[in-house]
C-alpha positions as CSV (number, residue, x, y, z in Angstrom):
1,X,-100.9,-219.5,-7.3
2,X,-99.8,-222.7,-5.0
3,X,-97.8,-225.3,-6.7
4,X,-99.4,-228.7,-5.9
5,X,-97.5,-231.4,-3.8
6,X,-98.0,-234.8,-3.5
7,X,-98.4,-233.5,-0.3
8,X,-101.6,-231.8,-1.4
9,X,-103.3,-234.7,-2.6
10,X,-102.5,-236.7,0.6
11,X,-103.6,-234.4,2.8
12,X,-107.2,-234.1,0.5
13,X,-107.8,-237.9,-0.3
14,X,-106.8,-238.8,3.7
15,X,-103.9,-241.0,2.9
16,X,-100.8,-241.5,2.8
17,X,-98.0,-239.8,1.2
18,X,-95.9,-242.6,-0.2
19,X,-99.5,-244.1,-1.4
20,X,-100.0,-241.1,-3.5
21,X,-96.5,-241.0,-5.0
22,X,-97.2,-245.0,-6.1
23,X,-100.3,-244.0,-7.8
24,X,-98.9,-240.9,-8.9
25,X,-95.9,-242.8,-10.6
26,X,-98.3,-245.8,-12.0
27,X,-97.2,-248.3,-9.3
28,X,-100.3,-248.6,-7.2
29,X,-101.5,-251.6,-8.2
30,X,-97.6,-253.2,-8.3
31,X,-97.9,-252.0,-4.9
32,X,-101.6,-253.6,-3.6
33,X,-103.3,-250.4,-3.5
34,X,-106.9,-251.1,-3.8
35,X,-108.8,-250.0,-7.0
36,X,-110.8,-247.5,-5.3
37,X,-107.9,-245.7,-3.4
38,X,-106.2,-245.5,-6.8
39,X,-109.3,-244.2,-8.2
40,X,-110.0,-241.7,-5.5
41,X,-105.8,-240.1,-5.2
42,X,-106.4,-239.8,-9.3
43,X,-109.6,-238.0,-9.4
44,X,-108.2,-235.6,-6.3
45,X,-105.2,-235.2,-8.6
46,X,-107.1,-234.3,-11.3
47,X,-109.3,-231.7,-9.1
48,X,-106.1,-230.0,-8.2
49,X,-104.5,-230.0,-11.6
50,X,-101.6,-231.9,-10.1
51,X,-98.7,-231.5,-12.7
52,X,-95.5,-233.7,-11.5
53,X,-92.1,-231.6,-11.8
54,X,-90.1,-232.5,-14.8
55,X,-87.1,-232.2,-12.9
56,X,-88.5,-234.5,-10.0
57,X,-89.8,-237.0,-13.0
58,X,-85.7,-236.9,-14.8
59,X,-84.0,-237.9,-11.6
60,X,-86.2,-240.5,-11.0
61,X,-86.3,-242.1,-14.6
62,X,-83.7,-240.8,-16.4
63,X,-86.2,-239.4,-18.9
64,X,-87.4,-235.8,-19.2
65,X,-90.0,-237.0,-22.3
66,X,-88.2,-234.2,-24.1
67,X,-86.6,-233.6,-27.6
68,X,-84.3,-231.0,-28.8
69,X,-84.7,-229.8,-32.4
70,X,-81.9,-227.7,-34.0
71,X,-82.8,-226.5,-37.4
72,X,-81.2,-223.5,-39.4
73,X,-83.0,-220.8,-39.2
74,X,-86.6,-221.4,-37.6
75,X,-87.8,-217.7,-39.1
76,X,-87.3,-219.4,-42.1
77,X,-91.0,-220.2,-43.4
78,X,-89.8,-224.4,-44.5
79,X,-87.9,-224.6,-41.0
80,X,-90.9,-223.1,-39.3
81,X,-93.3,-225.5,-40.9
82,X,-91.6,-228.3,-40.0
83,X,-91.2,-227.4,-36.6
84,X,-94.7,-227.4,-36.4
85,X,-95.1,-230.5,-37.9
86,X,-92.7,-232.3,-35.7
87,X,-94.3,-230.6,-32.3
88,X,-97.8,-232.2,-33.6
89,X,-96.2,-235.2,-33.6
90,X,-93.7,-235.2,-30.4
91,X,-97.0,-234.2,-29.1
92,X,-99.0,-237.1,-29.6
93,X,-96.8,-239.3,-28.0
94,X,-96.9,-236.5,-24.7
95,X,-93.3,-235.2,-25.6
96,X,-91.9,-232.0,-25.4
97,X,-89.8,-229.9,-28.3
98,X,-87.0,-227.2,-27.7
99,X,-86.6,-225.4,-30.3
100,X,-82.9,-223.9,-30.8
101,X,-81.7,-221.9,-34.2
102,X,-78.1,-222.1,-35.6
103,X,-77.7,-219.5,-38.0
104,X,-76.0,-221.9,-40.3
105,X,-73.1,-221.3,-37.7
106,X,-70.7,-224.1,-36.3
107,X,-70.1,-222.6,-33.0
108,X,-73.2,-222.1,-32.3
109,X,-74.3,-225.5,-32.9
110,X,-72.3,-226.9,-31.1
111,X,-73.3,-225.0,-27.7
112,X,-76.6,-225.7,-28.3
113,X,-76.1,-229.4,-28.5
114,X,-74.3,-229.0,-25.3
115,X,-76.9,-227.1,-23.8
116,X,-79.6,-229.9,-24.8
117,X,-77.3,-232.1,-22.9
118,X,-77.4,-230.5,-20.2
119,X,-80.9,-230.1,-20.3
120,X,-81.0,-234.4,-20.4
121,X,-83.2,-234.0,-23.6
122,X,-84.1,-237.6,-24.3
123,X,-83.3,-237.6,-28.3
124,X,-82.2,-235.1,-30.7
125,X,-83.5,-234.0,-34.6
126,X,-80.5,-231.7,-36.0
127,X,-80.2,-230.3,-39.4
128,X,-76.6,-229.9,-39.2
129,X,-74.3,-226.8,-40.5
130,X,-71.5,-227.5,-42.0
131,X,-68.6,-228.8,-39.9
132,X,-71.1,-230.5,-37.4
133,X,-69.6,-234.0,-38.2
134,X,-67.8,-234.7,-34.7
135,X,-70.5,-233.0,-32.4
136,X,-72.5,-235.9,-34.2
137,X,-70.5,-238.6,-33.8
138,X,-70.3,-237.5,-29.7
139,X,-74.1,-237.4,-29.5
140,X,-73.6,-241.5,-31.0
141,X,-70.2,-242.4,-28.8
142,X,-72.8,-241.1,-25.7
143,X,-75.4,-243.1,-27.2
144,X,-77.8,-240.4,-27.6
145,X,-80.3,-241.2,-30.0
146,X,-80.4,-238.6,-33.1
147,X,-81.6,-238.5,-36.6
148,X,-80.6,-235.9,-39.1
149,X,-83.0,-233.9,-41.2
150,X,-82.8,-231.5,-44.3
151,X,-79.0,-232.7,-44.7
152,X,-76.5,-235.1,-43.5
153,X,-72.9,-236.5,-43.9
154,X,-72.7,-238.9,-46.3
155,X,-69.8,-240.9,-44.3
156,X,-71.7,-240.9,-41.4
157,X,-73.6,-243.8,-39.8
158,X,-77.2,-241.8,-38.3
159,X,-80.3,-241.9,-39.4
160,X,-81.7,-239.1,-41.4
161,X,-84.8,-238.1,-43.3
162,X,-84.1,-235.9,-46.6
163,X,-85.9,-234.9,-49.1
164,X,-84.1,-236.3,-53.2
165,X,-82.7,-233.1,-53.8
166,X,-80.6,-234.3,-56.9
167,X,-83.8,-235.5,-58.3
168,X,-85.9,-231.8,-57.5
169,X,-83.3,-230.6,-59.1
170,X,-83.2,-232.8,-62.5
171,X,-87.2,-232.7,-62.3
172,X,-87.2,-228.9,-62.5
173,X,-84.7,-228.6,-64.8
174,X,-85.7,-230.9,-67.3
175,X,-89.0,-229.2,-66.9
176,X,-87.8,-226.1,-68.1
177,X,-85.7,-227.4,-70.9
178,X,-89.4,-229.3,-72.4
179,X,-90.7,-226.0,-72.2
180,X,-88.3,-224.5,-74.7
181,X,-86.2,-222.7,-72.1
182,X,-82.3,-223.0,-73.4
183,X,-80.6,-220.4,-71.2
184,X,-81.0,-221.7,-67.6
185,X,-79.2,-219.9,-64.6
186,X,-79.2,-221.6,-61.1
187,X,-78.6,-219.6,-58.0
188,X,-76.9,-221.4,-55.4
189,X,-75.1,-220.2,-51.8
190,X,-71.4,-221.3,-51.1
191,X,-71.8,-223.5,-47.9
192,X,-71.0,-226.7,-49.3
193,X,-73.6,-228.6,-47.7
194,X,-75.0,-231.9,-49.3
195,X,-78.3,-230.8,-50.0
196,X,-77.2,-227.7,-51.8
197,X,-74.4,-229.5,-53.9
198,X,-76.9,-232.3,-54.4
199,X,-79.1,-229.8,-56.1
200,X,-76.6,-228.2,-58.3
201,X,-75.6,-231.7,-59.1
202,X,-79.4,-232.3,-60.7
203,X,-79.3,-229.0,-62.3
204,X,-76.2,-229.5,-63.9
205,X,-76.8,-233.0,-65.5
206,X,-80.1,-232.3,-66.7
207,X,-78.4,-229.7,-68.9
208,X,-75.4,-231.7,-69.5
209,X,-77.4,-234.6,-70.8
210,X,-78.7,-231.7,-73.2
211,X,-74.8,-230.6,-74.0
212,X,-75.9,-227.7,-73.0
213,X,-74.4,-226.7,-69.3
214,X,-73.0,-223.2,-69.4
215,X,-70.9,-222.7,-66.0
216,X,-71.2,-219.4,-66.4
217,X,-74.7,-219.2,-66.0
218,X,-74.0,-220.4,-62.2
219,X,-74.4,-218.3,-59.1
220,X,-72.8,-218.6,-55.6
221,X,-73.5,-216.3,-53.0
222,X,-72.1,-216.2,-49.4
223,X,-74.7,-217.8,-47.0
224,X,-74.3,-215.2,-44.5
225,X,-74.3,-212.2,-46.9
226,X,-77.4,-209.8,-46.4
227,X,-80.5,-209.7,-48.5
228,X,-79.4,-206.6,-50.0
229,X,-76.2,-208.0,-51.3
230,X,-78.3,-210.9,-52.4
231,X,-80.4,-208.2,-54.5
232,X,-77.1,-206.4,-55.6
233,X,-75.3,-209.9,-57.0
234,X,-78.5,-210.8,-58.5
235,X,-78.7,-207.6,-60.6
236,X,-75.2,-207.4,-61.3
237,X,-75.0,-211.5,-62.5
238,X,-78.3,-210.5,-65.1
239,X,-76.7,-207.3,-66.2
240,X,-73.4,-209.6,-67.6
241,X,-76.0,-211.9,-68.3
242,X,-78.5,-210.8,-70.5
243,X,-79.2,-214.3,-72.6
244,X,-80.9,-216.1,-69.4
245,X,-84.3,-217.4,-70.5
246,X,-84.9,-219.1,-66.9
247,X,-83.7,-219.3,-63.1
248,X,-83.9,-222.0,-60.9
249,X,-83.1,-221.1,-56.9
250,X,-81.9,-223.0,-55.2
251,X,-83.4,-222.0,-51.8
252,X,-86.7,-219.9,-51.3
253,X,-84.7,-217.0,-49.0
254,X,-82.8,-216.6,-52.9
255,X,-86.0,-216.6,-54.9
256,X,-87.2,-213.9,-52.8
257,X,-83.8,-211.7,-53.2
258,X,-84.3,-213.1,-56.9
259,X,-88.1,-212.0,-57.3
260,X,-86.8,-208.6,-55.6
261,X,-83.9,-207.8,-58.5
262,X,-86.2,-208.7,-61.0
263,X,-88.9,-206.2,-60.0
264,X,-86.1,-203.6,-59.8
265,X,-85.2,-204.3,-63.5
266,X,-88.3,-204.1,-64.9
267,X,-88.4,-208.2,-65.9
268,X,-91.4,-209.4,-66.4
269,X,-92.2,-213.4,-65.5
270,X,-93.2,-215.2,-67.3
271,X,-92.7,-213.2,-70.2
272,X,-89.0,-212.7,-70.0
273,X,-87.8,-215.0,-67.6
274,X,-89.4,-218.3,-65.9
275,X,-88.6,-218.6,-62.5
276,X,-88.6,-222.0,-60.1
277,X,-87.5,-221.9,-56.6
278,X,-86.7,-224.6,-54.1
279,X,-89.0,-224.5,-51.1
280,X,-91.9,-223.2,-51.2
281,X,-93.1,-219.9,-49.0
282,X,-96.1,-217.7,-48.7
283,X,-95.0,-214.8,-50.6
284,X,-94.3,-217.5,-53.6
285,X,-98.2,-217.9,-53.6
286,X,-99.2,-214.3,-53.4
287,X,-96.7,-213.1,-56.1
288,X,-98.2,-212.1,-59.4
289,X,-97.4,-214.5,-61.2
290,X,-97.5,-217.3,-58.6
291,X,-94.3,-219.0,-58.5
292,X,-93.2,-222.5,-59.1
293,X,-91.8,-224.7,-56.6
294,X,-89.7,-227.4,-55.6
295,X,-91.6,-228.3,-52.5
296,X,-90.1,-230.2,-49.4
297,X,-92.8,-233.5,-48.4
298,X,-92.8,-231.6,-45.0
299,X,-95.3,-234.0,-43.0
300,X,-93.2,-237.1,-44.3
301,X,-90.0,-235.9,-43.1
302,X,-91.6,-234.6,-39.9
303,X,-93.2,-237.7,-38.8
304,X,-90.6,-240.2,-40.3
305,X,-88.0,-238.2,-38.0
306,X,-90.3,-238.7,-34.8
307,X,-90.8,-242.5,-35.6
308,X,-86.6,-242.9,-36.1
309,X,-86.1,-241.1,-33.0
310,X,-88.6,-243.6,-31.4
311,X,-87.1,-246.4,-32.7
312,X,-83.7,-245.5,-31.0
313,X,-85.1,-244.2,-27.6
314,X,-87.2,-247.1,-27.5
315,X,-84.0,-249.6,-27.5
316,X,-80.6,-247.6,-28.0
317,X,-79.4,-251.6,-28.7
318,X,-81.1,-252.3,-31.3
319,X,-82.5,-249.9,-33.3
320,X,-81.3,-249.8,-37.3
321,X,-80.0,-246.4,-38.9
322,X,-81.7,-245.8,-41.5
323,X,-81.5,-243.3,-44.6
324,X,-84.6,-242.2,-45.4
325,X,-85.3,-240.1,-49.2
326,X,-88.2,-238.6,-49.8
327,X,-89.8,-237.5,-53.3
328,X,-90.5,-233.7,-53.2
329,X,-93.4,-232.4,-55.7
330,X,-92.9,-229.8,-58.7
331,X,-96.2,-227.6,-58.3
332,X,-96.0,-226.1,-61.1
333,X,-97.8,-222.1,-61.2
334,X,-97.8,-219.1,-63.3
335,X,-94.1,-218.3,-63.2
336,X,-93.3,-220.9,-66.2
């Protein structure tokens, strides 16, 4: 099929081809193009299903009404549902999202930022990995407007949007302990990021306010390992472990390993154990028993992020960082 050129529309409305580039580019009237003729290049525009190049439309604003997103693992049902989320959104304002995946890997990231650069993306959302710090401060020495999501650096002056972890954490736990639970594991991964230690951090001082945190009840897993070797440290952590009344996870991709060991040795939930996970997923709804969850406000982070990253590309000069928490919700099921 023919692409469409101003050319097109100049030749099929009878005028001029610098006219239809001025109406084209909102400039008709700034120009003293009569009302009809605007009229009449629009509605010939609109027969042809005239769509201006994106490239022609960057060199001459600067803007490509595009955002990049880089998020962990957009497989991942909580990454893929704020993806989603944040497209609605970028969406009503008639921008664009490309979507990139790090695999929780530096190296990766950081091409991908370069890429988006590249690409003249006019803003970026980033949940960052772990050593991301400097790629972040570039995007700010360039003045690119960015807001973090998920997690952050604590240090760092850039707007983010996270959910209060430490408090999901203490919530969940101190639910547990009002239910009689005593022996309460948590299952954790080893990347060191905030929002992970910030959860532990809840954990541990809901059960320390208790006097009764047991660091050997603790889990850390390698982030990378496979969810087979998830499975096999799972079992093997219960098996020295045999006192643990409850489990929280700390992630959902862990409650699903979890849910997997626990089914392999025979434990019942409620009954033997009580499980909560972080995040809540799909599978988490259709288990028997449901599960409980630590669920992300998804929608609030989502469109907080967009209005942030408006604020900056609106005026670069002005715009206040700001560090946005937002209260996640206990829904509390049949696993408890």
């Amino acid at each position: 099929m023919k692409k469409i050129t101003i050319k097109d529309i100049a030749t099929e409305a009878q005028v001029s081809i610098s006219t239809v580039s001025f109406v084209i580019n909102g400039k008709g009237e700034k120009m003293g193009i009569s009302a009809a003729v605007i009229k009449k290049v629009q509605d010939v525009a609109d027969k042809l299903n005239y769509r201006p190049s994106m490239i022609a439309t960057s060199l001459r604003t600067g803007k490509t009404r595009s955002i990049g997103l880089i998020v962990e693992d957009i497989s991942n049902q909580f990454f893929a549902d704020l993806a989603r989320v944040i497209e609605d959104e970028a969406k009503n304002i008639d921008y664009r999202v490309f979507y990139c995946s790090t695999g929780n890997d530096d190296g990766r990231s950081e091409e991908l930022i370069h890429s988006l650069l590249q690409a003249n993306v006019d803003g970026f959302i980033i949940t960052p990995t772990e050593n991301l710090e400097k790629s972040i401060d570039l995007l700010l020495k360039l003045e690119k407007p960015v807001v973090l999501i998920d997690r952050y650096f604590p240090g760092q002056k850039v707007s983010h949007v996270v959910m209060d972890n430490y408090d999901g954490a203490h919530s969940a736990t101190k639910f547990l302990l009002n239910k009689g639970y005593k022996n309460i594991a948590v299952f954790n991964n080893k990347s060191g990021m905030i929002q992970m230690k910030l959860r532990e951090d809840g954990y541990r001082d809901a059960l320390k306010e208790e006097g009764i945190y047991d660091e050997s009840l603790v889990l850390h897993m390698d982030y990378h390992s496979s969810e087979e070797n998830r499975i096999a440290a799972i079992l093997s952590f219960f098996k020295k472990n045999p006192k643990i009344d409850a489990v929280l996870f700390l992630a959902n991709y862990l409650g699903l390993a979890g849910l997997q060991a626990f089914r392999g040795m025979g434990i019942r939930i409620p009954e033997d154990i009580a499980v909560i996970s972080f995040d809540d997923h799909d599978s988490f709804k259709l288990h028997t028993p449901t599960i409980t969850v630590i669920a992300q406000p998804i929608e609030d982070i989502a469109v907080k992020s967009i209005q942030l990253l408006m604020s900056q590309m609106t005026d670069m000069k002005t715009f206040a960082v700001e560090k946005v928490l937002k209260k996640g919700s206990l829904i509390i099921r049949g696993s408890v």
